[in-house]
C-alpha positions as CSV (number, residue, x, y, z in Angstrom):
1,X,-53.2,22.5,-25.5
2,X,-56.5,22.2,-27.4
3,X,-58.0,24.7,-30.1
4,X,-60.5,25.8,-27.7
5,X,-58.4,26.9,-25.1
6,X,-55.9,28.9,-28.2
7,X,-58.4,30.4,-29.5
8,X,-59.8,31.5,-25.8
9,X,-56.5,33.0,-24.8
10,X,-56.0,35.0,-28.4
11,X,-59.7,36.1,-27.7
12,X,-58.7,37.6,-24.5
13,X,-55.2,38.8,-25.7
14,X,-57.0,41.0,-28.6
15,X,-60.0,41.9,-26.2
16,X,-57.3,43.3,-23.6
17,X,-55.2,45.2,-26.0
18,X,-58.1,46.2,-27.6
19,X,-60.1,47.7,-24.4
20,X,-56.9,49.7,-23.4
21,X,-55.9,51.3,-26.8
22,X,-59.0,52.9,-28.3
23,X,-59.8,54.8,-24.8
24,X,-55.7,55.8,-24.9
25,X,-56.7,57.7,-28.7
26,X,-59.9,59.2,-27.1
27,X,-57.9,60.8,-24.5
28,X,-55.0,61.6,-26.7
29,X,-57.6,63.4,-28.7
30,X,-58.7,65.3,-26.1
31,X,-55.1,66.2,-25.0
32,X,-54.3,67.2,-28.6
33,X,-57.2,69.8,-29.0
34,X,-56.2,71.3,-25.5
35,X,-52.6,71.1,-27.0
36,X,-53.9,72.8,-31.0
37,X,-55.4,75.5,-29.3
38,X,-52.4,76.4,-26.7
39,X,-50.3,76.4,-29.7
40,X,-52.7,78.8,-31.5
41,X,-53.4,81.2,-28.4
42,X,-49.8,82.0,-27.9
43,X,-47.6,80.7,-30.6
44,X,-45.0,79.1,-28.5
45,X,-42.8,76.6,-30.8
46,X,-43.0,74.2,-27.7
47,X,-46.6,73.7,-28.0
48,X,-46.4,73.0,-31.4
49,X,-43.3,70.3,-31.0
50,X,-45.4,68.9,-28.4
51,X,-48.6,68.1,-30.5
52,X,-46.4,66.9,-33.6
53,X,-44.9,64.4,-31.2
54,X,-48.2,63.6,-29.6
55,X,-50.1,63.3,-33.2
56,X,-47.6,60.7,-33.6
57,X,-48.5,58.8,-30.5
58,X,-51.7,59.3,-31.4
59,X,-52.0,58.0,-34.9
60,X,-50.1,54.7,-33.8
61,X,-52.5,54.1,-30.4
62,X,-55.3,54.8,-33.2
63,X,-53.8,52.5,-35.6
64,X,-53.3,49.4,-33.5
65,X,-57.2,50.3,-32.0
66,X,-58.4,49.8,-35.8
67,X,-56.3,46.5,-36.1
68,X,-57.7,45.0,-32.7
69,X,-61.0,45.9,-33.6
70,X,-61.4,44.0,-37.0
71,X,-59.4,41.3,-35.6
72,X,-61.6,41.2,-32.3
73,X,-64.9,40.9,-34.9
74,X,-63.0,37.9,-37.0
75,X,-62.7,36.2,-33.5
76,X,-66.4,36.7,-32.5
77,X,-67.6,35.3,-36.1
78,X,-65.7,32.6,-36.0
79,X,-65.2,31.6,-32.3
80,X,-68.6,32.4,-31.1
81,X,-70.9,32.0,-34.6
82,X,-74.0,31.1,-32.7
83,X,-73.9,34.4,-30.6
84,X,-72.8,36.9,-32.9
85,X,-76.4,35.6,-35.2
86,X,-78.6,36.2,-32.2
87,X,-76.9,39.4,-31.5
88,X,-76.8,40.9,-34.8
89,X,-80.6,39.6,-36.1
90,X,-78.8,37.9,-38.9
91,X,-81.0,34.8,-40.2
């Protein structure tokens, strides 16, 4: 195996784990507000076990969103240079 090819296939592992988990956190968010406000409406102790379990979830698919992300824009300024100047105007 060559660079090119590693670096091609941990490019599409971080893009891949990266497209799933920061649409997961959106969604969790969502989830958790509907959750929050259950909780407040009628005070039932399961609503409120639920959302600390889902913060949880949440905070870790957030987390590992953040990591792909910065690791995702190392990969595009060092595997594609060229593109990443013409696409962000730098001189």
């Amino acid at each position: 195996m060559d660079v090119l090819l590693l670096s091609r296939i941990q490019f599409a592992l971080t893009s891949a784990f990266h497209y799933l988990y920061p649409p997961l956190s959106i969604g969790l968010g969502i989830m958790l507000v509907i959750i929050e406000g259950l909780w407040l409406k009628n005070r039932n102790p399961l609503y409120h076990q639920m959302a600390r379990f889902w913060t949880r979830v949440f905070a870790l698919t957030f987390a590992i969103g953040v990591a792909t992300g910065i690791v995702l824009e190392f990969e595009f300024g060092t595997n594609w240079a060229t593109y990443s100047r013409y696409v962000a105007w730098i001189e």
